[in-house]
C-alpha positions in Angstrom: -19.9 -7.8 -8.2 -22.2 -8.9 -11.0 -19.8 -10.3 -13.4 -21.2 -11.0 -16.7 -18.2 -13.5 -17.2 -17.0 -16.8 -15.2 -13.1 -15.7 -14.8 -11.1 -17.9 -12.8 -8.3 -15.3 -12.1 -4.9 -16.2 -9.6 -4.7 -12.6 -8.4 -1.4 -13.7 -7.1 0.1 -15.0 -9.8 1.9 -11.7 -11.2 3.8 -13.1 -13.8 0.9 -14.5 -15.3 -0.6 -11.0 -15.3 0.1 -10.2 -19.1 -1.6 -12.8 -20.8 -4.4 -13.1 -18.5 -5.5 -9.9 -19.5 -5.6 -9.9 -22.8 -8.0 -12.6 -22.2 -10.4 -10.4 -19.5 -13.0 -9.2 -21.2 -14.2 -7.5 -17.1 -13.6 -4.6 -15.7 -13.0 -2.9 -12.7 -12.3 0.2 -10.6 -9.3 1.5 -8.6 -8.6 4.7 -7.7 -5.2 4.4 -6.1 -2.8 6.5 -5.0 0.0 3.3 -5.2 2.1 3.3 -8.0 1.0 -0.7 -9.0 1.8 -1.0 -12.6 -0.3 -4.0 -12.6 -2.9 -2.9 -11.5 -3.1 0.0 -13.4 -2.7 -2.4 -16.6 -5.9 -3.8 -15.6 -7.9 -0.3 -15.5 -6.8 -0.1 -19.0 -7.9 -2.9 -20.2 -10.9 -4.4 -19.3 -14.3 -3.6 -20.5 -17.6 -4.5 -17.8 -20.2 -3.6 -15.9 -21.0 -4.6 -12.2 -22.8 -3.1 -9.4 -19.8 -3.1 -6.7 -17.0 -0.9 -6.7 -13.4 -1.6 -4.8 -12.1 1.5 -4.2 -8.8 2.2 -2.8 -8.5 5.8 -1.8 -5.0 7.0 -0.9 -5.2 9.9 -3.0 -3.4 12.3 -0.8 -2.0 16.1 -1.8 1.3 16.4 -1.4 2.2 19.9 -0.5 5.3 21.1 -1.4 6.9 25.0 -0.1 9.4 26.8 -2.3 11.0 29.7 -0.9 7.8 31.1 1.1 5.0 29.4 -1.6 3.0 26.1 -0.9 2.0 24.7 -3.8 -0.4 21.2 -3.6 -0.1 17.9 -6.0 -1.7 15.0 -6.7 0.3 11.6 -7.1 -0.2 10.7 -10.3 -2.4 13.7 -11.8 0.4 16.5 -11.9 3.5 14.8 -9.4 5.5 12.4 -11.6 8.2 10.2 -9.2 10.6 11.7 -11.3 9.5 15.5 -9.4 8.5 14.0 -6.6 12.0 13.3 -5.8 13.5 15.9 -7.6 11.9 18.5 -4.7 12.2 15.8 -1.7 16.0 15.3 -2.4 16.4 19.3 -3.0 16.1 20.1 0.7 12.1 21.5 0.0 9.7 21.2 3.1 7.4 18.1 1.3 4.1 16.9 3.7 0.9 15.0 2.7 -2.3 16.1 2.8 -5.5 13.8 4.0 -8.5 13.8 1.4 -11.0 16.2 2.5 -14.4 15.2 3.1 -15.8 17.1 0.0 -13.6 15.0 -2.4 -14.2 11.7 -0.9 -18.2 12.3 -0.5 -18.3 13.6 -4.7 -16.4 10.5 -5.8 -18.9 8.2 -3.4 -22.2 10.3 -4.7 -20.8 9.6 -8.1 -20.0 6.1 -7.7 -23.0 5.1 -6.1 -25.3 6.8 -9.0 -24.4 3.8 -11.3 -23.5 1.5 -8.5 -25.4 -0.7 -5.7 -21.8 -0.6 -3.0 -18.5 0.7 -2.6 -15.8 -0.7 -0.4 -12.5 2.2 0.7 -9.6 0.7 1.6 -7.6 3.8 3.0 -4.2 3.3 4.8 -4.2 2.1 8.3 -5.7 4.5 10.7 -2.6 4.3 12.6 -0.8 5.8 9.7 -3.4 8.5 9.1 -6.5 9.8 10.0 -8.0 9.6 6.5 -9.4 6.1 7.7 -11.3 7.6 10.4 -12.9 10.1 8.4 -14.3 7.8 5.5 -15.2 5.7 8.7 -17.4 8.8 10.2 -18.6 9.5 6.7 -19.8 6.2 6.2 -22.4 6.3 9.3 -24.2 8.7 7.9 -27.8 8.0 6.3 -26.9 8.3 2.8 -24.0 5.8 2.9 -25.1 3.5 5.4 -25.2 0.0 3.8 -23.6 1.3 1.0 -20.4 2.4 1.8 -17.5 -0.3 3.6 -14.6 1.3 4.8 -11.9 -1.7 5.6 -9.4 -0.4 8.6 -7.2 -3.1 7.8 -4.0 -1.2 9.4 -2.2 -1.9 6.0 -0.2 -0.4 3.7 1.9 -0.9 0.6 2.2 -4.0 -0.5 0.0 -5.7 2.2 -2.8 -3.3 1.0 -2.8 -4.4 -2.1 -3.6 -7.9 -1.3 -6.3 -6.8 0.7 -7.8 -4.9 -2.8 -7.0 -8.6 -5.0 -8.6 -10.5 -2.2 -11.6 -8.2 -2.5 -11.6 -8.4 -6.4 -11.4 -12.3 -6.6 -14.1 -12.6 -3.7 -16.2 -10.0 -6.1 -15.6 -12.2 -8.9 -16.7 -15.2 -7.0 -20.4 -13.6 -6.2 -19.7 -12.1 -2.5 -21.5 -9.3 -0.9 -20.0 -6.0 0.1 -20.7 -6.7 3.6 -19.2 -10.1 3.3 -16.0 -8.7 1.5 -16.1 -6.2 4.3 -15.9 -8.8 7.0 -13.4 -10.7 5.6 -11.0 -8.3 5.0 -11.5 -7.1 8.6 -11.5 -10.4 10.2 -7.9 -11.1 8.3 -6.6 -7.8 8.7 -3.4 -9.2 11.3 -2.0 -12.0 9.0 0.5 -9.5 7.0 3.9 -8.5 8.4 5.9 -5.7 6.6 9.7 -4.4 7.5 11.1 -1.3 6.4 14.9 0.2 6.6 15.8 3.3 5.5 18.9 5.0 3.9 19.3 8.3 6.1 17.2 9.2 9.0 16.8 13.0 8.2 13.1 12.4 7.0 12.3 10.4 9.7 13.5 13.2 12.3 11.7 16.1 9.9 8.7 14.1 10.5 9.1 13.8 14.2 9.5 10.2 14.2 13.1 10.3 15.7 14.5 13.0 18.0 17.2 15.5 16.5 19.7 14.4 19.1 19.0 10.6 18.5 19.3 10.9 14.9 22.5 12.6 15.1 23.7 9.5 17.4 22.5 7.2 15.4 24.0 9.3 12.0 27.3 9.6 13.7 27.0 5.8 14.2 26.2 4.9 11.4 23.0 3.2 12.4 20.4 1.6 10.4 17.0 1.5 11.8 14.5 -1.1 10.9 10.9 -0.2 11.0 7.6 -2.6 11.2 4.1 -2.4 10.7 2.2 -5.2 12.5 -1.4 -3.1 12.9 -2.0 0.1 13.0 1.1 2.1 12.9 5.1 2.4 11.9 6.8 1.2 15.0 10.9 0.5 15.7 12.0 -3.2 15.4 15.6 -2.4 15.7 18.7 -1.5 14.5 22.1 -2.3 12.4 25.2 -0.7 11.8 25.0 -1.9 8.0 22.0 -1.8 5.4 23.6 -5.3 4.2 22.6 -7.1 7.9 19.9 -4.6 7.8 18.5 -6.6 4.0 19.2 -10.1 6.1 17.6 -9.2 9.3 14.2 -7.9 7.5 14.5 -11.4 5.5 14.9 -13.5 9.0 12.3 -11.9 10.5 9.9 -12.0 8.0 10.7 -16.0 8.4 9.8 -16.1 11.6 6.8 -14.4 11.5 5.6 -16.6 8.8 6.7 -19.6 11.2 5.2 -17.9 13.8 1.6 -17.7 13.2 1.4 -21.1 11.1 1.1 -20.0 7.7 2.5 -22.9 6.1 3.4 -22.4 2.5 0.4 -20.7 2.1 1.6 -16.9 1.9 3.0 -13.9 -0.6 5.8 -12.4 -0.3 6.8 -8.7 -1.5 10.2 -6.2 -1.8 8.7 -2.9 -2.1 11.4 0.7 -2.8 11.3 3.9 -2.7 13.0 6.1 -5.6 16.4 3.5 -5.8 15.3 0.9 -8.1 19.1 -0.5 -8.9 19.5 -1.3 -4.9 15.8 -2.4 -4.5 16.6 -5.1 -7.9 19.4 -6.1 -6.0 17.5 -7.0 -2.6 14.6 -7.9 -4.6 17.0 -11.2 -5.9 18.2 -11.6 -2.4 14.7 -12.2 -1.0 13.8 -14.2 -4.1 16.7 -16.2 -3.2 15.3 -16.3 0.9 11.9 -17.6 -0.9 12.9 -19.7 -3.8 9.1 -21.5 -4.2 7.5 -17.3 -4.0 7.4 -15.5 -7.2 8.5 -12.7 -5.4 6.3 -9.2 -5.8 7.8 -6.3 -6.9 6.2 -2.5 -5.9 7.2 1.1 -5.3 6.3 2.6 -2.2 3.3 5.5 -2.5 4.8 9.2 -2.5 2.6 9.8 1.0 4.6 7.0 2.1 8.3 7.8 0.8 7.9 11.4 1.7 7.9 10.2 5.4 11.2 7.7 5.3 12.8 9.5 2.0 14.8 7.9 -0.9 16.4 4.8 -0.5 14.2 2.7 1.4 13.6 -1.0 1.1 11.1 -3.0 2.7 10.3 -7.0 2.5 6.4 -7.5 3.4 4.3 -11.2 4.0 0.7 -11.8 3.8 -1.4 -15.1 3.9 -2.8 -16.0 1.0 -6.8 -15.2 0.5 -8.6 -18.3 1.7 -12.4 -17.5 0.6 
């Protein structure tokens, strides 16, 4: 970025976000498909010019059949939450949609006529194959050296540092290409757990057999889910969300332990649709973290329409170190 002003920002810092702002007289570009209210305070706000782009694409269509119609949205330009779950929760076949090549290549040709660089930060390529495309996409003569497309198997919460990291490094005077290579090179130090409330959208999905999720209904079994690179795999179980809450917490410990971090680390509570339950963990885990102002974040619609309503999920990233 070419910043026209010296801002010495703490991207992390999210209570501090408010008056910050009204301070920024920057400005720069997101075009995400996450529901960050933050960040979206910033797009409102803040007035500059520079010559590199971050762009977070998770723009995906969610298609929704009624009766023997399909009929396509887009989060945020005409699928509120509020219908999002409406349909989901009404028994209507909901499924995501990847960004064609067309859109993705008109938003880069118009970016790049007023811009020198562009890095996409798409979900993991485990998760989708949206990341390979813009990867394909960005080999091509016309993009190459231009466009930076960051696999860094995230998602969520996680993917969102990796935008604030590239912002602050931007801020600081760092190349695309070096963004780029930090953000791949520190892709592995973020640990994310999800449980869910019912395991119907998990079987529509094909993520769990009819017969197990049956078992594990009649059961009354919790499953916890993780992400550590690449794609959604099973950590374990519980028979109640409460140990479910504690083991996410423990484990997210561990792995913070684990691989050395220190104190040196964010920590996040991320929903889906059930904001009183989600408040409720989100004090638990602040409680786990007492020295963490804790994160707060819906999950993205292309997410929640995959686990369904009620999900809560505790995620861990090491802090930016650039």
């Amino acid at each position: 970025i070419n910043n026209r002003y010296n801002l010495n920002l703490d991207m992390y810092s999210y209570k501090r976000y408010s008056n910050i702002f009204n301070e920024m007289q920057s400005h720069s570009m997101i075009d995400s498909a996450e529901r960050y209210e933050e960040l979206e305070e910033i797009l409102k706000t803040i007035k500059i010019e520079f010559l590199l782009v971050i762009y977070l694409f998770n723009k995906f269509k969610v298609i929704v059949k009624d009766y023997v119609n399909y009929k396509e949205f887009e989060e945020d330009i005409n699928l509120t939450q509020e219908h999002f779950y409406e349909k989901l929760m009404s028994g209507a076949e909901v499924f995501t949609s990847q960004p064609t090549i067309g859109i993705i290549a008109k938003k880069w040709d118009e970016i790049l006529k007023t811009h020198d660089a562009i890095i996409h930060i798409p979900m993991s390529s485990g998760l989708s194959g949206s990341c390979q495309t813009a990867m394909m996409m960005a080999d091509e003569d016309q993009y190459k050296g231009k466009v930076f497309v960051v696999d860094s198997q995230r998602i969520s919460a996680t993917q969102k540092a990796d935008v604030l990291d590239a912002i602050a490094m931007a801020d600081k005077g760092y190349s695309a290409k070096e963004i780029y290579d930090y953000l791949m090179n520190n892709k592995m130090n973020a640990t994310i757990y999800i449980t869910v409330d019912t395991l119907e959208y998990l079987k529509k999905g094909g993520r769990l057999s009819p017969a197990a999720a049956t078992l594990a209904g009649l059961l009354k079994i919790k499953p916890i889910l993780t992400i550590q690179g690449e794609k959604l795999d099973k950590y374990g179980t519980s028979r109640t969300m409460k140990k479910a809450r504690k083991m996410m917490i423990d484990q997210v410990k561990q792995d913070i332990s684990d691989r050395g971090w220190g104190d040196d680390y964010e920590v996040a509570c991320v929903y889906s649709y059930d904001k009183e339950a989600a408040l409720d963990y989100l004090e638990q885990v602040k409680e786990a973290f007492p020295d963490k102002e804790v994160i707060f974040d819906r999950l993205s619609l292309s997410v929640a329409c995959h686990i369904g309503p009620g999900s809560l999920a505790v995620a861990a990233y090491k802090k930016g170190s650039y």
